[in-house]
N, C-alpha and C positions, 0 to 999 in steps of 0.2 A: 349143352351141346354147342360147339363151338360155328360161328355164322361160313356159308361155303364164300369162298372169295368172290364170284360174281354177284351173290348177295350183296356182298361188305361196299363193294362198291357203287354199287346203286343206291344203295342207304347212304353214302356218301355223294352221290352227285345230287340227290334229295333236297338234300340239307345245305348245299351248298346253294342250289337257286333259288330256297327260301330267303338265304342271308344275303342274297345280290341287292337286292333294293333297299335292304337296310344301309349296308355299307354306301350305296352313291348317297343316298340322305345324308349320312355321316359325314362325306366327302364337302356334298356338294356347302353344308353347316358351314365348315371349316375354311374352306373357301371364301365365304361372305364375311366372316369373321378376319379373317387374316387380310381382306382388303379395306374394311373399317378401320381398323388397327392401323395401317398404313395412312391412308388420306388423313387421321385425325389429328389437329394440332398438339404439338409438342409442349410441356410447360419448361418454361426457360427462368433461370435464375440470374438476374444481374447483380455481379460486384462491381462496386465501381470506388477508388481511392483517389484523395484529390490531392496534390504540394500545397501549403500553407506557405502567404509571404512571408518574408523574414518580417523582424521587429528588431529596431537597434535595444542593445546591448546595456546593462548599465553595472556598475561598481554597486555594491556593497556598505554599508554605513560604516562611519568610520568605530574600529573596536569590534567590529563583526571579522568573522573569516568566513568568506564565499569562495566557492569552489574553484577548478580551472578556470584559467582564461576560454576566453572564446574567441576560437581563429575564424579564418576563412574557411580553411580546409577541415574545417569541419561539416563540410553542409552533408544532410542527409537528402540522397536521392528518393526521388517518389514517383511514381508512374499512374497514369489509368489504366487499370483492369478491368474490361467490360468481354466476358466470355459467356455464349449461351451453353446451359448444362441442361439435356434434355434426360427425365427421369426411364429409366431402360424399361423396356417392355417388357412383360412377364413371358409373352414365349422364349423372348433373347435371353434372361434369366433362367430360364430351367433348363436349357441347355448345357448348363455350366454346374461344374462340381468346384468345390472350394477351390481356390487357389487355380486354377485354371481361365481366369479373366483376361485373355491376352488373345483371344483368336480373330480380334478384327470386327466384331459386329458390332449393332449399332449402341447394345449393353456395354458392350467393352470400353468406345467412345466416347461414352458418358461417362464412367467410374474414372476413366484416364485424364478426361476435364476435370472432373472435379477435382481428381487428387492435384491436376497443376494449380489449381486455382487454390486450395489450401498451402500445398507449399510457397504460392507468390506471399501470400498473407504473413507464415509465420517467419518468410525469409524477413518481408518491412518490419515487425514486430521485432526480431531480434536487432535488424540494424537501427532502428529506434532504439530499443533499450542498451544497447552499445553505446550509441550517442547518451545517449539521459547519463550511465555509466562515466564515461570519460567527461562529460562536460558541465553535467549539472550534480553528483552525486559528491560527499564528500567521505573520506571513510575517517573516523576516529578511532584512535587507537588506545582500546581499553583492556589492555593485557590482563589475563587473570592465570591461577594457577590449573585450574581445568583447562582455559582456554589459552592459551599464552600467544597465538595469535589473533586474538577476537580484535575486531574492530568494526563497529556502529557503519553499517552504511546509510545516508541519511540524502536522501533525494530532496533536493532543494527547487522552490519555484522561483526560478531565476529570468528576466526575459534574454532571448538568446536567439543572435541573429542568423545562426548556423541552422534553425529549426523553426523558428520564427513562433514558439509556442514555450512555456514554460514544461515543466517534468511532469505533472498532471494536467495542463490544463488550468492552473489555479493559480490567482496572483499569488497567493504566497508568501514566504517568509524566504532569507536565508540562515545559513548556522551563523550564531553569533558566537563572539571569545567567552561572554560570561557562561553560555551553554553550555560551551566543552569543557568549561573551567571546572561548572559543576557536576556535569558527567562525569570528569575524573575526579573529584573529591569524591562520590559516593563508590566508587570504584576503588579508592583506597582509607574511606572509614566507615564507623561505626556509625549506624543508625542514632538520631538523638533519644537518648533515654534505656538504650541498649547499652550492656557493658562487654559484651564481644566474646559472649560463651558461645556463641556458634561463628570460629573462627573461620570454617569454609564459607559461611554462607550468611553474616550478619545481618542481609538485610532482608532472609528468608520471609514469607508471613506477613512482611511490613505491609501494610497498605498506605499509601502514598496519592496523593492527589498533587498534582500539576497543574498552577494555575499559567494562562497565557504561553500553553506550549510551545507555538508554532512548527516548526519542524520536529518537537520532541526529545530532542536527544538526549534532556537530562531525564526526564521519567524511561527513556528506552535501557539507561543503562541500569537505572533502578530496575527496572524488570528482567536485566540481565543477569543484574544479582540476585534475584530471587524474591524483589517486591511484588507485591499485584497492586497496576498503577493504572489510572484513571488521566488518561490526557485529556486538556479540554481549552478549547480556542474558539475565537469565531466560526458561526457556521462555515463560513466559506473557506477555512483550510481543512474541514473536516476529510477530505481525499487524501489532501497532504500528508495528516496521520498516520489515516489505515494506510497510505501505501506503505510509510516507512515500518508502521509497526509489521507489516507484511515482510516487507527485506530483512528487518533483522530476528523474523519468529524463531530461527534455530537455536540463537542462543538462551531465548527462556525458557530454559529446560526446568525452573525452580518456581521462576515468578510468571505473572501476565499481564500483559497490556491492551487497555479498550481505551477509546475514546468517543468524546462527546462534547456538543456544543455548548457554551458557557459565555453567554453575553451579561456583563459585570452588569448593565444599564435592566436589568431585570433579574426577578428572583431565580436563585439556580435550580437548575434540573432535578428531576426527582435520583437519577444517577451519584448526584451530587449531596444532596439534603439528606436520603434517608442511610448513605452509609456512617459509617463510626471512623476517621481517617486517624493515622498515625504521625504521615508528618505531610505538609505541606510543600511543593516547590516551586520555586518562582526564579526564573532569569532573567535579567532585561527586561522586565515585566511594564515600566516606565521611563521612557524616555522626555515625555515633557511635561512641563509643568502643570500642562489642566487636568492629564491623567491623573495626577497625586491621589485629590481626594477620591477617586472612584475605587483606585487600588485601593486604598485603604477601607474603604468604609468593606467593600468584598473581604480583605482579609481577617478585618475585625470580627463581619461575623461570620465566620466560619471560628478563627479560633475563640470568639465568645462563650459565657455561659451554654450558650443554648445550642451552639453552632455545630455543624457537623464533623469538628475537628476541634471539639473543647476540650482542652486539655493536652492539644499536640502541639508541637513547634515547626514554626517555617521556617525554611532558608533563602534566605536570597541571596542570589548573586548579579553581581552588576560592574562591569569594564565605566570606568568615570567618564572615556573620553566617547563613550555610547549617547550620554544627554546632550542635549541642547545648552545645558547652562551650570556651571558649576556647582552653584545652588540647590542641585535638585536634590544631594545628600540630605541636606539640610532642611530643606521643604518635607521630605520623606519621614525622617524623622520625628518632624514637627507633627506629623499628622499623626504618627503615630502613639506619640506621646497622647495626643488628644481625644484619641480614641480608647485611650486605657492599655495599651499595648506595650509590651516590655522589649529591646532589644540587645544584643551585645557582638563585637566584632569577634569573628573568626580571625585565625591564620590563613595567608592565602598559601597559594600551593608551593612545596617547599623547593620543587625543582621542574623544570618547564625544556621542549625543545629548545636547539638552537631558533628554530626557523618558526615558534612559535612563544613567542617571549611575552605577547598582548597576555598569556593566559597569567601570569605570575601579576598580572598587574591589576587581577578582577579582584573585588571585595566581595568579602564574606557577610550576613550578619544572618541569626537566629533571629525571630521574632515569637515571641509567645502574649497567649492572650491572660487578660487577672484571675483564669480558670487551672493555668498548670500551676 
């Protein structure tokens, strides 16, 4: 039976001054809250970025090729950025449906900080790596038939007064002639011991160790071709490496590249010891004469009976006018004779830039141990 209207309503005024004192409680909650929230400190995030002085500038050894010059108008600008970014309040946030963060409050404010404060960051990050780019980077150019524009970008720690910091950070190396020299020899032969049944990709599979890396570039292009190669330098260019192996990752669609530290003055890394290696590479690996015996006696045992590369052959390559003394062929040699060690001259490379002529003038040789 349905309620007569003067009923309905007094059933509804009932009920209504029952819920009066609930609702001011509710009010009154909401109130105390919403002024806590107000008076309570903010957390604030500071960025702060500093300019680094310059550092004078320096050449290259001679027989090396280092990158551009380094002008004036090179400097990279830097600024401090100290902005407080206060975390938005949850009521300010539940106001807001996706994509609607634009109406002025104090949520807003905050997300509108922050995103300036990440775009200031990746603007210096890119104008840095522009800089690193045009003034410390050098690109080499190792044409292939997949890739016919490939060319090795290879970040070099140079000091450099336009930034007053090297490319990572790290004293460093730069590219030298006999590097590129060998870059392009394995870019255009056959692995040793290989007879060239896999003409797209001869150096597939290869695994390759790289003694005295520094910037990499002859084990990068091995792994360009399809090696998996193992760079390995003093700890302290170990940045140096990964960064370059990082620039040029694209192109090892076949091969791979890791590195790792390799101090000659102590036994190698388990990285090094417990693989089975193919061929061995060494550029510029000695420049003077105290070095000799320590090269040597490192490369003896690896390609030793027992060594982790018994039965592989090394290459070395080396620009003459890189040593200190003309003698150092000689010296090398000598050591290696004496450590059981066989070697024999390559061809150097059969045609070279105009504007890079140092590379037709690097030596080749094979070295194997009395295990191949």
């Amino acid at each position: 039976m349905p309620v007569p209207p003067p009923a309905a309503a007094a059933t509804a005024r009932a009920a209504t001054q029952r819920l009066q004192p609930r609702v001011l409680r509710l009010a009154f909650v909401a109130v105390v809250l919403k002024t806590v929230l107000l008076v309570a400190p903010s957390s604030f995030m500071t960025v702060k970025t500093q300019s680094r002085n310059g550092a004078a500038g320096k050449r290259g050894p001679s027989g090396g090729m280092t990158g551009g010059g380094f002008g004036g108008g090179g400097k990279v600008r830097t600024a401090t950025v100290d902005v407080g970014i206060r975390r938005p309040r949850s009521q300010d946030s539940k106001k807001h449906r996706p994509g609607t963060w634009k109406c002025g409050c104090d949520a807003c404010i905050s997300f509108d900080s922050a995103d300036g404060v990440k775009a200031a960051e990746l603007d210096m990050r890119e104008t840095l790596e522009q800089h690193y780019k045009k003034y410390h980077d050098m690109f080499v150019a190792l044409p292939s038939i997949i890739f016919p524009e490939r060319a090795l970008r290879m970040r070099q720690s140079l000091a450099c007064s336009a930034c007053g910091t090297s490319g990572d950070e790290d004293p460093g190396e730069a590219v030298w002639a006999a590097g590129v020299a060998l870059a392009t020899y394995i870019s255009q032969a056959t692995p040793p011991g290989r007879h060239g049944n896999e003409k797209m990709a001869p150096w597939h599979g290869v695994d390759v160790l790289e003694l005295g890396s520094g910037t990499g570039v002859a084990g990068l292009a091995a792994a360009a071709e399809g090696a998996n190669v193992l760079l390995t330098d003093r700890d302290n260019l170990m940045p140096l490496m990964a960064k370059n192996i990082r620039l040029n990752q694209d192109y090892m669609e076949l091969g791979s590249a890791d590195c790792e530290a390799f101090d000659w003055t102590a036994p190698p890394p388990k990285e090094v010891s417990s693989a089975a290696w193919d061929v061995v590479l060494c550029s510029e690996s000695v420049t003077e004469s105290d070095d000799v015996p320590l090269f040597a006696d490192t490369l003896a045992s690896l390609l030793g009976p027992d060594g982790a590369a018994a039965g592989a052959t090394a290459i070395y390559a080396h620009h003459p006018l890189a040593s200190e003394s003309p003698e150092l062929d000689l010296q090398l040699q000598s050591a290696f004779k004496a450590r059981g060690l066989s070697f024999k001259d390559l061809p150097p490379l059969s045609s070279c830039p105009t504007d890079q002529a140092a590379l037709c003038e690097v030596v080749f040789w094979t070295v194997q141990g009395s295990a191949a």
